[in-house]
N, C-alpha and C positions, 0 to 999 in steps of 0.2 A: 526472480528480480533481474532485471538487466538491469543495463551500466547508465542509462537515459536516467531508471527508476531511482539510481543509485546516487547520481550527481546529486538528484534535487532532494535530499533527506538526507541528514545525518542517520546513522547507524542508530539502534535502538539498542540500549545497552540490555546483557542475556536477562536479568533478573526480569526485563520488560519484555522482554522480544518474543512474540507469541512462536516462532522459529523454534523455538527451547522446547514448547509446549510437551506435555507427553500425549499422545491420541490415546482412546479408550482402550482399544486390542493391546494395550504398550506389551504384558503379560504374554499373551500369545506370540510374541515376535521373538524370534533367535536372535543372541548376541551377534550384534555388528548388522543388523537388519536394519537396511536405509526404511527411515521415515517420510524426511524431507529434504527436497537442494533448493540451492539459490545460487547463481553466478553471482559475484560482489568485485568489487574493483579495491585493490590494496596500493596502501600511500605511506611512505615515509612519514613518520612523525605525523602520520594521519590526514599530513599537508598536500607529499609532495608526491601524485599520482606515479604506480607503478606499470609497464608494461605487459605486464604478465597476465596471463591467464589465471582464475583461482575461482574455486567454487565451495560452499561451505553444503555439510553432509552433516543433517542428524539423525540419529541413529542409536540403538537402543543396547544400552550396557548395563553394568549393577554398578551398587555404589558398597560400601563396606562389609554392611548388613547383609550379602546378597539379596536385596530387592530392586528391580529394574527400574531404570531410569533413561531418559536421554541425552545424551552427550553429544559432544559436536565437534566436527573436526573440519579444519580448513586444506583445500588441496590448492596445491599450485603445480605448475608445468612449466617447463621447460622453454624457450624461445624454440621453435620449429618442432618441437611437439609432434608427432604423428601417433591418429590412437591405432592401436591393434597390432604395431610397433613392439618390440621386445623392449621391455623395460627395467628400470632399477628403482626401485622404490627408498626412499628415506623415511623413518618417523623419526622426525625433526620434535625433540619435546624442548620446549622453552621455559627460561626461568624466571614463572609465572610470580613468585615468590612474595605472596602478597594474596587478601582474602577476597578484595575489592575484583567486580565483573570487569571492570573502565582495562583491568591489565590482564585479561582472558585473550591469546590472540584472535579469537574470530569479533571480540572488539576491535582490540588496541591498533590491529593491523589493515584496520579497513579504512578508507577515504570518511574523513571526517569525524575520526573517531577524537576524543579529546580525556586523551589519557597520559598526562604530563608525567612522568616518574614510571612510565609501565618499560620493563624491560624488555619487551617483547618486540617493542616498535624499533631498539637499537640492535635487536640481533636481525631485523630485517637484512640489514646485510650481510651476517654470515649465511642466511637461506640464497642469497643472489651470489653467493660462490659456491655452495651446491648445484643450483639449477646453471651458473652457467658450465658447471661440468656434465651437464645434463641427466639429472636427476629429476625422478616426480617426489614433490612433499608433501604430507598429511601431517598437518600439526592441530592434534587435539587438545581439547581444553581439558587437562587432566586433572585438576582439583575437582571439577565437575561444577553444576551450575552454580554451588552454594558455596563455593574457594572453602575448600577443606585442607588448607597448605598445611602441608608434613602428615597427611593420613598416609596410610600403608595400604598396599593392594589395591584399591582401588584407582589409582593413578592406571596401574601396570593394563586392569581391565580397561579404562576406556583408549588406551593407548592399541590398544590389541584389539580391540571392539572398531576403534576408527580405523585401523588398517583392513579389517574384512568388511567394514563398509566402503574403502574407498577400490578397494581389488573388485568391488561390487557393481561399483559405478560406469555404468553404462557408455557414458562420451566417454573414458577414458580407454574404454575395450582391455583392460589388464588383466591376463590369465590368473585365474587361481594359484600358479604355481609360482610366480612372479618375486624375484630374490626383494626382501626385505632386511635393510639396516636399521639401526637403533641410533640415535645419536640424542645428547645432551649434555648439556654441561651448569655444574650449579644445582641449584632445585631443578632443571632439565635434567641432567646427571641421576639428581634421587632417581626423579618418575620414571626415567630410562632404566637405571638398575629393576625397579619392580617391575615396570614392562619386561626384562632378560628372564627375572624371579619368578615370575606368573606365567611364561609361557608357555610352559612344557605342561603344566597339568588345563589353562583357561585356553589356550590356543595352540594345540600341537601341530594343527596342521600347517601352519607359516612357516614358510619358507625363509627362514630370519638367519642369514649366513655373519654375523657379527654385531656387537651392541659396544659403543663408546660410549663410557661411563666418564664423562669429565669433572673430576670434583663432587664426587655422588654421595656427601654428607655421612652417608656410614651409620653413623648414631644421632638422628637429632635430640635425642635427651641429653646425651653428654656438650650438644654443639649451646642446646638450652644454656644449661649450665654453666659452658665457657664463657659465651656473649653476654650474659646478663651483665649488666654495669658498667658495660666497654660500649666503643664507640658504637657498634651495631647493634647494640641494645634491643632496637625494634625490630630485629629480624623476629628474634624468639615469642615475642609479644605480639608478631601476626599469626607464630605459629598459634598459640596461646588463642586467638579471639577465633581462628577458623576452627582448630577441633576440638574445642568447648561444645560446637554445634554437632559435632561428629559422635561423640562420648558423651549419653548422659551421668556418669557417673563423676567425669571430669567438670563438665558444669554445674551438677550440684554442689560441689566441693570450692566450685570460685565462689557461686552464691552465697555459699554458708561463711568463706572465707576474707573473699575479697572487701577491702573499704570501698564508699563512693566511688571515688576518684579511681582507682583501678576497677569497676564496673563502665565507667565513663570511656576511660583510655581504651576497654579491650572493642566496647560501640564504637569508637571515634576510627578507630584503626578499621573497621568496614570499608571506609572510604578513602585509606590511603592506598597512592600506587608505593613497590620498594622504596625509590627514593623519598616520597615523603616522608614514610614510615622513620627510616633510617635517621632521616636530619632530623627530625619532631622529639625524637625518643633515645638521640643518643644518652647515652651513660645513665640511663635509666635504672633503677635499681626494685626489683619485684617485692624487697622486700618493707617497701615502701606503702605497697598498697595491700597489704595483707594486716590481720590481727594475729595472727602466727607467726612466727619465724617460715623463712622461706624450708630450710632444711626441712621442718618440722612437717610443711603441708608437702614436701615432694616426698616423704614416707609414707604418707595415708596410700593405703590399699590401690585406690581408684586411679591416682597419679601412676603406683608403679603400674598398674595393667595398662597404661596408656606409654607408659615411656620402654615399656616390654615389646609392646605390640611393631612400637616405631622401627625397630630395629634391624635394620637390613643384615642379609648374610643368613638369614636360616633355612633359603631356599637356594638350591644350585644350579644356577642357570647353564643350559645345554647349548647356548651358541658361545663360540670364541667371544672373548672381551679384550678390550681396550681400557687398563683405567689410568687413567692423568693424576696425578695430586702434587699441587706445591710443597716442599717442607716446611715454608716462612708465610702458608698461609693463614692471615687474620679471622677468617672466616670459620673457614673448616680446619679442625685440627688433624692433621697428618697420621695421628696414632689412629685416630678414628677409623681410616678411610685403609689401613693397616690389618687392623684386624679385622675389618669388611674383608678383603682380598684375603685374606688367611683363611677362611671360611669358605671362601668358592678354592681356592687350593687343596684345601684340605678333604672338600667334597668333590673335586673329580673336575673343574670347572679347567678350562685352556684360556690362563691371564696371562697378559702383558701388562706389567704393572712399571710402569715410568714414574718415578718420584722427579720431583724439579728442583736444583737448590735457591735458581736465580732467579724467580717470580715472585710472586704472591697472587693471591685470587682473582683478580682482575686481568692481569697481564698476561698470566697462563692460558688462558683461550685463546687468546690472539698469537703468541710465541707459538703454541702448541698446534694448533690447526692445522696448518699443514702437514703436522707429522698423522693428525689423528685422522684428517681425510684419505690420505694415503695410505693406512692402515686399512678405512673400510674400501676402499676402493679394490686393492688386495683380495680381503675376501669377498667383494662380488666378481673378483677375476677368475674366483676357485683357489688362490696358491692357499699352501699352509699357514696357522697362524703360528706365530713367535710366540713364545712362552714365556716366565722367569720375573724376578723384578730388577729393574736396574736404578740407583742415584745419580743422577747428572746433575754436571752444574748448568746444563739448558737444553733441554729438548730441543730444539730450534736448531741446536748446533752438534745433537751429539747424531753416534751413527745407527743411533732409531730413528732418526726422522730422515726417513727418504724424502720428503718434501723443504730440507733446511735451506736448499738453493734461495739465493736471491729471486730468479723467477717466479718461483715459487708465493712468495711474499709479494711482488709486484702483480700476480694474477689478483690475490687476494684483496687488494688493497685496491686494483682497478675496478674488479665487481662490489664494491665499497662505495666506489664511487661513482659509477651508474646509480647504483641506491641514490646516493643523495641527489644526483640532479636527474631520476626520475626515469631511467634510461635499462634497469635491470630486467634483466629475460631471459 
């Protein structure tokens, strides 16, 4: 598809988009085996056309069950781009966080796409201060076609799956050998830790010189848990409607359990982007929509093997990490994301673990970025990584963030603003 094709048609969201499809051979293809491309044109808020080059890659991964499927990753480049060029590659994961396709970025990010609440269209401009440090990005839709927000592994595979499709791809000429980071923060964060967790046995040969794990949840059963009845209510209750579809054992147990109206809310929520979700369902109370006591139905057998499974930290990821976590965050609880990093310490893992006193969830990707890009930036230069954990009362300000300069922030904030009037590359 060119860019002619592209003006005159909105985007077809994936659930419809024959792009998705899987071809009959899907079985006989290696993971990360290109399918199909299409160049597409990416727009702020869907609206506000980008300069950049970007082409979308599907390409053939597993989903939980190991049975093959297709997945789909979006690449972009750099402003002056040369292919055959020695390159740095990013897997940029975004926090898709949400079941709904409308907030998948090979929708949310493309010209015309109308997806109000998807978060994926406001980190467009942290991707426009990667590229313009000259970075290529591949960001995969990691829940996979069916938003399966908060499964386990299978994130990690199509993250890994779209890097050896996109190292694959032809106009881009990128060697095999070609340094790959990790980056995400949020449910990006999760999908990035399992991308770090899966790579040593699903993709050894990558060349993956460090992974930023920003705010990477840790436990989402215990975050379940925390959120229910507080203001973010609807995070857990998207997790809730996507891997219903993931688990049948988890779905039959809604069926048998759940009243009307929580049958209703977990359909309704298909079609929310985060923000919807979030305003619609705060202080929402789960045990509301149940004929059980909530305690009572997260004991049944089928809930623990679903809240066991979720649990990151039981695989020890072989590249250097980076992990960020607020202590006053709403979101994610701090112990959580605590004894995640205890777990890759304990197993042999090289963390840098920055706690924050002076943020909370929102604030700390912004505050932090510059120390986290300067971090991966490091090790695609080769230096050694930093180890240890440290408390600050700000990242931003303490002496782990080589990036704390005011320049620093004003680069940031300049490739911000290209995004918004249309000008990023």
């Amino acid at each position: 598809m060119n860019h002619s094709d592209e003006r005159a048609q909105r985007p077809i969201r994936p659930h419809e988009d024959p792009f998705h499809e899987p071809p009959a051979d899907l079985h006989a293809l290696a993971p990360g085996a290109i399918i199909r491309t299409r160049q597409v044109q990416l727009a702020f808020l869907g609206l506000i056309p980008q300069r950049t080059q970007a082409w979308q890659l599907a390409f053939r991964s597993t989903d939980l069950d190991g049975t093959p499927e297709v997945a789909v990753t979006t690449l972009v480049v750099p402003d002056g781009f040369e292919p055959g060029e020695p390159q740095r590659l990013i897997a940029y994961q975004c926090a898709i966080d949400a079941v709904s396709d409308r907030c998948f970025p090979s929708y949310a990010l493309r010209r015309g796409a109308r997806a109000w609440g998807a978060l994926p269209q406001f980190e467009l401009m942290i991707m426009a201060a990667l590229l313009e440090r000259g970075h290529v990005l591949t960001l995969a839709d990691h829940e996979g076609r069916h938003g399966h927000f908060g499964a386990p592994r299978e994130p990690g595979h199509r993250v890994l799956d779209g890097i050896r499709a996109t190292l694959s791809f032809a106009p881009l000429g990128l060697e095999s050998s070609t340094p790959v980071g990790l980056f995400g923060y949020s449910g990006g964060g999760m999908a990035s830790a399992w991308a770090a967790e899966m790579a040593p046995t699903h993709a050894p040969e990558l060349s993956i010189v460090g992974a930023v794990l920003g705010s990477p949840v840790g436990d989402p059963g215990e975050a379940f848990l925390k959120l229910n009845r507080g203001l973010n209510a609807g995070l857990p209750a998207l997790v809730v409607s996507g891997l219903r579809h993931a688990y049948p054992g988890l779905a039959r147990v809604i069926r048998q359990h759940a009243n009307v109206a929580g049958q209703r809310r977990l359909d309704k929520l298909r079609e929310h982007s985060t923000v919807t979700a979030v305003i619609t369902h705060a202080f929402n109370d789960f045990d509301d929509y149940l004929d059980i006591p909530l305690a009572d139905m997260l004991a049944l057998p089928e809930v623990l093997h679903v809240f066991d499974d979720l649990r990151l930290g039981v695989r020890i990821p072989t590249c250097p990490l980076l992990v960020v976590q607020s202590t006053n965050d709403q979101i994610i609880d701090v112990d959580d994301v605590d004894i995640q990093v205890e777990k890759y310490v304990d197993g042999g893992a090289e963390v840098l673990y920055l706690r924050d006193r002076f943020s909370e969830h929102i604030s700390l990707m912004i505050l932090g970025l510059p120390a986290m890009l300067d971090w991966l930036e490091r090790r695609f230069d080769g230096e050694q990584a930093p180890v240890g954990t440290s408390t600050v009362n700000s990242i931003a300000l303490s002496g782990h963030s080589i990036g704390r300069s005011l320049p620093a922030f004003l680069r940031l904030f300049g490739a911000a603003a290209k995004t918004v009037v249309g000008r990023a590359g």
